[in-house]
Structures are given as C-alpha cells and as structure tokens.
Backbone bond lengths (Angstrom), bond angles and torsions (degrees), N, CA, C in turn:
res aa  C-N    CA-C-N  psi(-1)  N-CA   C-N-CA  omega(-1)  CA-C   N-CA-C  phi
1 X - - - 1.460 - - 1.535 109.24 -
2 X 1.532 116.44 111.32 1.450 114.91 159.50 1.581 124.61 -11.51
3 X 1.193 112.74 -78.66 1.487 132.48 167.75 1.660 101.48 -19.22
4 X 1.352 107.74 -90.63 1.445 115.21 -157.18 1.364 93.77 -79.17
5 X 1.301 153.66 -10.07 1.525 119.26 134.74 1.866 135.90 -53.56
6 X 1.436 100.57 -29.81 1.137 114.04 164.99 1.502 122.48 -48.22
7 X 2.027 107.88 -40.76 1.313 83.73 -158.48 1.804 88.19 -109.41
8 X 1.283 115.12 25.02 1.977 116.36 175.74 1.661 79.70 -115.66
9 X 1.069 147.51 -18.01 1.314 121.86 168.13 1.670 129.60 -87.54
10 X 1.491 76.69 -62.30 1.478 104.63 -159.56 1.431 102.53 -53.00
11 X 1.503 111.95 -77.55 1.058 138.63 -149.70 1.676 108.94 -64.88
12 X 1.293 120.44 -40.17 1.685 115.53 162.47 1.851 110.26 -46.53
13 X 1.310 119.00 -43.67 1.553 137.33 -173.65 1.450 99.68 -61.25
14 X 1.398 107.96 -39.67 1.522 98.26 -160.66 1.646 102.99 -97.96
15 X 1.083 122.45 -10.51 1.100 125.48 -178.05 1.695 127.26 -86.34
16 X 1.376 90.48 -26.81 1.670 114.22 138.86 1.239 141.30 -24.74
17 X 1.806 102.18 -71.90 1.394 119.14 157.10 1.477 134.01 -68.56
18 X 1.409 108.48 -22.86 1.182 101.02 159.93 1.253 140.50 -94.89
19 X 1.341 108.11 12.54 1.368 134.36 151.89 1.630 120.09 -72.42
20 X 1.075 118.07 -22.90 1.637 127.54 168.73 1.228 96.22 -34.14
21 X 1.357 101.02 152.93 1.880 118.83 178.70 1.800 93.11 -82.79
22 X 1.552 135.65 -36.85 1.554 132.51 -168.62 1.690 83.81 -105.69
23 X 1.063 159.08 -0.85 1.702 132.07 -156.07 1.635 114.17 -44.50
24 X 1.483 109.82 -56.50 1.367 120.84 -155.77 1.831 89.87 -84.74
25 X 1.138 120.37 -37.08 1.906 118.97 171.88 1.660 111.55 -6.36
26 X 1.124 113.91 -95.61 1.292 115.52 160.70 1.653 147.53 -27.08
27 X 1.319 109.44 -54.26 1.040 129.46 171.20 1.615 126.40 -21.29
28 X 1.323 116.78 122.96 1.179 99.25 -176.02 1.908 102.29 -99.81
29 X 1.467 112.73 157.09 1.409 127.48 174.79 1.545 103.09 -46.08
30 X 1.718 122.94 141.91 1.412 118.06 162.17 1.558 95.83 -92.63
31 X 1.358 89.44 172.39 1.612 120.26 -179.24 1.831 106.60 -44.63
32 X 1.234 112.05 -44.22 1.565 114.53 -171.93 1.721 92.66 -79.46
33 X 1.172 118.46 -39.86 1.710 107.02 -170.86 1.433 98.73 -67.69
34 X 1.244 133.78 -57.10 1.625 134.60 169.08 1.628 102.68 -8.40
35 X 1.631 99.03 -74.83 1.485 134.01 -152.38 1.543 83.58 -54.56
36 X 1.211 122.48 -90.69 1.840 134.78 179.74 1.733 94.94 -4.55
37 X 1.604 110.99 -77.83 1.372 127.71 -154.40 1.762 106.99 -44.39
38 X 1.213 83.35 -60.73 2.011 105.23 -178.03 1.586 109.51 -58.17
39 X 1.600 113.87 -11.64 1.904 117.46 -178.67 1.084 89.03 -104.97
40 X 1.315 144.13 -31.74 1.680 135.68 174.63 1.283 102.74 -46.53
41 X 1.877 94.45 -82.84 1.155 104.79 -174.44 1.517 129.30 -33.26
42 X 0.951 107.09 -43.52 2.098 112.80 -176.72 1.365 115.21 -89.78
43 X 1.685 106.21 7.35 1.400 118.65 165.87 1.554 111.00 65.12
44 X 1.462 111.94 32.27 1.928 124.65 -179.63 1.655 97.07 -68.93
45 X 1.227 91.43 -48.72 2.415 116.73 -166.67 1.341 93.90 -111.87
46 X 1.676 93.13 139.10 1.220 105.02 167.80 1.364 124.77 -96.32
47 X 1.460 119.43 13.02 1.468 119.53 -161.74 1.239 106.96 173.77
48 X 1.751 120.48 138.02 1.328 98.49 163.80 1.429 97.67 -145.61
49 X 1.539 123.42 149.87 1.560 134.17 -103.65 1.929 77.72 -153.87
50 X 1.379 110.41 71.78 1.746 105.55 151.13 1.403 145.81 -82.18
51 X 1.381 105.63 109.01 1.435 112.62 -166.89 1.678 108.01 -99.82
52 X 1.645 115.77 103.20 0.951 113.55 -145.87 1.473 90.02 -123.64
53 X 2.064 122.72 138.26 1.545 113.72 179.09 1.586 93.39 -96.71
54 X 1.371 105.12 178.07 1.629 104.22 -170.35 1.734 85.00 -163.66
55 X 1.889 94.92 152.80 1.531 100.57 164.39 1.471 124.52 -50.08
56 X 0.973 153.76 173.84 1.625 162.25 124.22 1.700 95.19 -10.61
57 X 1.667 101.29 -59.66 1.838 90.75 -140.19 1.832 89.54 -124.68
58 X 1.713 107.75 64.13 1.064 114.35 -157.37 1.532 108.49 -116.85
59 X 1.317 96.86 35.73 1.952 92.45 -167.51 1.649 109.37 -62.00
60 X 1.580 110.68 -60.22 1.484 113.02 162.71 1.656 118.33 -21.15
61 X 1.487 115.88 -66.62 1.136 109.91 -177.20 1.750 127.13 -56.75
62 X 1.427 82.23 -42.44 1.760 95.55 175.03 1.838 107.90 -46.94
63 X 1.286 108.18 -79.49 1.228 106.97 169.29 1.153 123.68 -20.46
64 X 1.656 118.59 -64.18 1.745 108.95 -178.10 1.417 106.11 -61.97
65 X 1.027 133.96 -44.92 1.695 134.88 167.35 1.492 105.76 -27.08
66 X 1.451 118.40 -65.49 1.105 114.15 -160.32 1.955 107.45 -82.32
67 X 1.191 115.58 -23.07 1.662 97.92 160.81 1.343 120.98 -68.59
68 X 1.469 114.68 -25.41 1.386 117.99 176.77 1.288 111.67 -59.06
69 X 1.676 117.36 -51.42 1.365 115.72 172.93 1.872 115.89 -42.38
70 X 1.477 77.02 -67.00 2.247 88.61 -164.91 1.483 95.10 -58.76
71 X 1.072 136.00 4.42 1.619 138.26 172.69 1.615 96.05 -86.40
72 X 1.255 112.44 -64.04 1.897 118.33 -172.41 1.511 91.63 -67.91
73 X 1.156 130.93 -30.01 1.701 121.42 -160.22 1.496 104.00 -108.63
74 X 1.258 122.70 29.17 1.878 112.81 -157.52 1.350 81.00 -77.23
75 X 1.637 93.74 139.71 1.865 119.64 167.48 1.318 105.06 77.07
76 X 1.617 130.26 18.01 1.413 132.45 -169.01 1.701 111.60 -147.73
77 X 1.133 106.26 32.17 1.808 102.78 -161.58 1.217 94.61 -116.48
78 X 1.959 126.27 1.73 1.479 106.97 173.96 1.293 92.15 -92.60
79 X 1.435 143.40 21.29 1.308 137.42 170.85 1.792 112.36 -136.54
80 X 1.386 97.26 40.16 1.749 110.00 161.18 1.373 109.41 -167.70
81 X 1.557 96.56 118.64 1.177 116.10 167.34 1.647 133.24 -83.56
82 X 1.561 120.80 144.44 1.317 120.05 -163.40 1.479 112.43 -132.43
83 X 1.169 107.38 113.95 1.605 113.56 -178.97 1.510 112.24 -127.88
84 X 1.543 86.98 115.25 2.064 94.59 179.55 1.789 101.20 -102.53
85 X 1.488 84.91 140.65 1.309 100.58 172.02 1.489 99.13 -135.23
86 X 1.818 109.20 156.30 1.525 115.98 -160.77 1.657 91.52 -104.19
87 X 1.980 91.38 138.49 1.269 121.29 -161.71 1.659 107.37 -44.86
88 X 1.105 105.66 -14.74 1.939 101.41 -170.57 1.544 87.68 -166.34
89 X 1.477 96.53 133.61 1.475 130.07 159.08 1.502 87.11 94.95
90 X 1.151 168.87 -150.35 1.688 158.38 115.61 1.591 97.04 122.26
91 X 1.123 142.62 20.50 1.197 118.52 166.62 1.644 121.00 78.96
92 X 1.012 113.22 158.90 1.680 117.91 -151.88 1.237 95.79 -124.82
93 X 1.259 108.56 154.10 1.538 128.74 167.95 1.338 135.69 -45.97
94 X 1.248 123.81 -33.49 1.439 160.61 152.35 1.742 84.82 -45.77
95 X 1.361 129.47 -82.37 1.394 124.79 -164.29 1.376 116.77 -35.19
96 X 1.544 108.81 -53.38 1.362 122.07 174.72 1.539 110.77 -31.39
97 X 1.707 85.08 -79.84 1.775 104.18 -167.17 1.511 115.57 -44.61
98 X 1.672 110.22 -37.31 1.711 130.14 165.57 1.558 107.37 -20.99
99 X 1.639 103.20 -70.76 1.325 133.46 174.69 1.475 113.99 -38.68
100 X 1.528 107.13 -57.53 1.966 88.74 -179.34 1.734 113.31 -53.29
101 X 1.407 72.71 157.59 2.205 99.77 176.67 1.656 93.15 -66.42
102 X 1.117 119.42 149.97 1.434 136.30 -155.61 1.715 92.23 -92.48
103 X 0.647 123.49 -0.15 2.216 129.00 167.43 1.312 93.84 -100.37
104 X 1.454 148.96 -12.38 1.390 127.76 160.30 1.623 109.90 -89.85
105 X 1.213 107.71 -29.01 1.604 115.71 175.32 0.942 106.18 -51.93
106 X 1.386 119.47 -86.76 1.822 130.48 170.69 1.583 123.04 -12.54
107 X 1.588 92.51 -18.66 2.093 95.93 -168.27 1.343 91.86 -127.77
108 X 1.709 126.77 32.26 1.137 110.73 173.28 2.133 98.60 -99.86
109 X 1.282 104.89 126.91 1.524 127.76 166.98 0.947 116.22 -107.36
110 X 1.444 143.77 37.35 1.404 145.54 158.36 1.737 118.32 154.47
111 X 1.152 102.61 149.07 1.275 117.43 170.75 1.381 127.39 -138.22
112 X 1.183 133.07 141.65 1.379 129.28 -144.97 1.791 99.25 -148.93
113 X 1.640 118.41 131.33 1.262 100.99 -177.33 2.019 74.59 -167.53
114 X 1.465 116.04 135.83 1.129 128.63 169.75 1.409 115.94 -63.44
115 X 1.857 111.43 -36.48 1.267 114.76 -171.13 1.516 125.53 -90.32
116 X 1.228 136.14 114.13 1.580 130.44 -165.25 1.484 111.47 -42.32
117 X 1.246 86.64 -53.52 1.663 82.13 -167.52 1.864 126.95 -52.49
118 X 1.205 93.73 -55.60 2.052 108.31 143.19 1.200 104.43 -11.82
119 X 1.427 115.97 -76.61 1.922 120.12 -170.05 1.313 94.00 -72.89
120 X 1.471 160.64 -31.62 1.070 131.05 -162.02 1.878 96.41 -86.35
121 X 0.971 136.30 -35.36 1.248 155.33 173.60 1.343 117.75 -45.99
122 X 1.533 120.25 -48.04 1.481 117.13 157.32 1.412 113.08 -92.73
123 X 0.817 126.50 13.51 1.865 123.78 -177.45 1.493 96.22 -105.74
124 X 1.415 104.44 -37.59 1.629 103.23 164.76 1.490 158.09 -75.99
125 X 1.497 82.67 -27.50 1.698 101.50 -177.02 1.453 96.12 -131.78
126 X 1.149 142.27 30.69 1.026 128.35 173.96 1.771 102.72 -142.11
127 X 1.828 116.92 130.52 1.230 137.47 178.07 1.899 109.53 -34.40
128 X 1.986 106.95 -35.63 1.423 86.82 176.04 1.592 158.30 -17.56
129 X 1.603 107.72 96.32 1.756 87.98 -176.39 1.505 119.47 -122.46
130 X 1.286 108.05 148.37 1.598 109.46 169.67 1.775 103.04 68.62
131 X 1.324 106.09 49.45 1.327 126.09 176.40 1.504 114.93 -130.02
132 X 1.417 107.21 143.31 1.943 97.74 177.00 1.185 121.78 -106.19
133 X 1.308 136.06 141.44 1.086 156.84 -149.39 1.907 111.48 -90.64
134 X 1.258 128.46 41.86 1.104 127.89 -168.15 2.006 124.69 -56.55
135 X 1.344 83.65 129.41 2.031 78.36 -160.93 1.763 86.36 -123.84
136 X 1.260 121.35 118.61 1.516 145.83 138.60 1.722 102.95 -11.37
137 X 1.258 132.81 115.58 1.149 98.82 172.74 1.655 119.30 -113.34
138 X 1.707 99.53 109.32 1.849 104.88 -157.55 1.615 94.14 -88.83
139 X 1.260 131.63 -24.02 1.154 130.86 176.10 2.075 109.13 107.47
140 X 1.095 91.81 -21.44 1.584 100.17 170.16 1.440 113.31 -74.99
141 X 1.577 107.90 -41.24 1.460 119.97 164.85 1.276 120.49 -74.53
142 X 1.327 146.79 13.75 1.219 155.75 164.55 1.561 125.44 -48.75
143 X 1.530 116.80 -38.95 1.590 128.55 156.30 1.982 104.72 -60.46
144 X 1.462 92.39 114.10 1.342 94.91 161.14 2.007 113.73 -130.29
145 X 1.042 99.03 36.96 1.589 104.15 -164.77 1.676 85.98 -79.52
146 X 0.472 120.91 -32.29 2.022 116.15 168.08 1.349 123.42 -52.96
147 X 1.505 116.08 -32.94 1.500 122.44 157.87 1.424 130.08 -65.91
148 X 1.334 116.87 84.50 1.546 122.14 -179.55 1.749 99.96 -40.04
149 X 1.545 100.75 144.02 1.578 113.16 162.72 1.313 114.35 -71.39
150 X 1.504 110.89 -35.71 1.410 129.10 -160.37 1.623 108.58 -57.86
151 X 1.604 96.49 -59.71 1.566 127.78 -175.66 2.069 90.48 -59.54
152 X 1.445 115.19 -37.60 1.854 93.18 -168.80 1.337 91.90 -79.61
153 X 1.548 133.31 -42.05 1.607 102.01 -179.40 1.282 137.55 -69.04
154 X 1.833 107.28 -22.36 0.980 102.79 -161.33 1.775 100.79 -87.22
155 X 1.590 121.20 13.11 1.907 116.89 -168.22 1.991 76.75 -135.53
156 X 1.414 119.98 46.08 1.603 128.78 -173.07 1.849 108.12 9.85
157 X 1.438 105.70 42.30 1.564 99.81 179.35 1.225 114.56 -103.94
158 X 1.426 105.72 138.31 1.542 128.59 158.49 1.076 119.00 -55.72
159 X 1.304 133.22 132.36 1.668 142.35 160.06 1.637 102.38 -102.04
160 X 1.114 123.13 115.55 1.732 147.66 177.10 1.287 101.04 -125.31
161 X 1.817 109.84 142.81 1.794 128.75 -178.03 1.528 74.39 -120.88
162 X 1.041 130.63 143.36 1.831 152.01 155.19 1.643 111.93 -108.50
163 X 0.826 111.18 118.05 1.958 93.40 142.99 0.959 129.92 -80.48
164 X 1.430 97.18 135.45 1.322 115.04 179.13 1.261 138.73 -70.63
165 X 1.129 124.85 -21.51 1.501 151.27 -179.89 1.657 105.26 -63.38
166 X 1.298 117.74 131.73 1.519 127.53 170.79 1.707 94.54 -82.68
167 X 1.299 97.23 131.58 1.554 112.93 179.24 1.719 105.83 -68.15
168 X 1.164 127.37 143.22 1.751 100.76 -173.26 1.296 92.05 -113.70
C-alpha cells in the first residue's frame, strides 16, 4: 500500500530534512500560501491560524520555517498565528483548533493539511462546520477511504485536492 510505505519510508526521510538548520531558506511559497498572503493583505481574512507538526528535536528547522513564514507574511504576522506541535506523541490538531475562542471557530473557511490522517482528525473531533477540507494533491495523499461521507455532510464539509505548484 502506497500510504503505509509512505509513512515507514518516506516520512522518517522527510522529517530529517526538515529539521535542517536552512530547509525552508530556499523554498519557494505554494499556490495556497500565495493565496492566504494576498487575502491578508487586501484585508478579505482576518487571520490565518498555522497548525504546524515538527520533529521532537527540531529547533533548527522550526526557525527556518518561521523566516520562511515572516518572509511570505512580511508586515502581516500580527494577524497569523503559529502553533507547533511534535510530529509523534504531542497532540493533534483537533487539540489546537479545540483551544480557539469560539469567534475564531465560527470564521473558520477552510482547512488544509497534505496528511489524511490530520483531515480525518479535525473533521472528527473537532465542532468545525460548513468548512472545506483542502488537500495538496502530492499523490501519496491520494487514499482517502478513511474520510467518512457521513462525518463531511453531517460537519457541511467539502473535501478539495488543489495543486500545489505556483503556475510560473
């Protein structure tokens, strides 16, 4: 199964690199980070709310993450918030979102996470409604038979694949 090679291969490898002291340095913005920056900026969104997993022993990486951000967000970072949680054992995404004041809930219009399990996690345990479910489409994430139908109508959510890629 794609999937569970993905996450005994891949995902130890990649978690590696994003532990690098430069990883995110380079990097160019995807299409949805563009999109976010340019709705700040023109004042469409009032906020945008990153729930980001990270290694254990990931300070290096964190850091380049976070210039990468205030690089895509310059003059916009008192209106995005950033919460790392560690890639395994640390609590789930759902906890986070749990946590916001119920006036950021109410104004949540999307959520976006490459990894399935992530989306099954806030679609499940979390009050979200009538929000869409935006998924990157890397092709590793392509199994969604874990996403109940039941659970997207009954929390009125959309499931969307995007590309990710900035058109050049």
């Amino acid at each position: 199964d794609l999937y569970d090679r993905y996450m005994e291969e891949l995902v130890p490898k990649m978690m590696e690199m994003f532990a690098r002291k430069a990883f995110y340095d380079p990097l160019r913005p995807t299409r949805l980070g563009i999109t976010l920056m340019r709705l700040l900026r023109n004042r469409t969104i009032a906020k945008v709310i990153i729930i980001s997993k990270v290694t254990k022993y990931d300070k290096d990486g964190i850091d380049s993450k976070n210039r990468f951000l205030k690089n895509l967000f310059s003059g916009l970072m008192d209106r995005v918030d950033i919460y790392y949680l560690p890639s395994t054992g640390g609590g789930d995404k759902s906890d986070v979102i749990k946590s916001l004041p119920k006036s950021t809930l109410d104004d949540v219009a999307f959520f976006s996470d490459d990894h399935i399990p992530n989306i099954v996690d806030v679609l499940e345990k979390t009050d979200l409604v009538n929000y869409q479910l935006l998924v990157p489409a890397y092709g590793y994430n392509s199994d969604i038979s874990s996403i109940s139908a039941i659970s997207l109508r009954s929390k009125q959510a959309e499931l969307k694949f995007y590309s990710p890629l900035v058109e050049e």
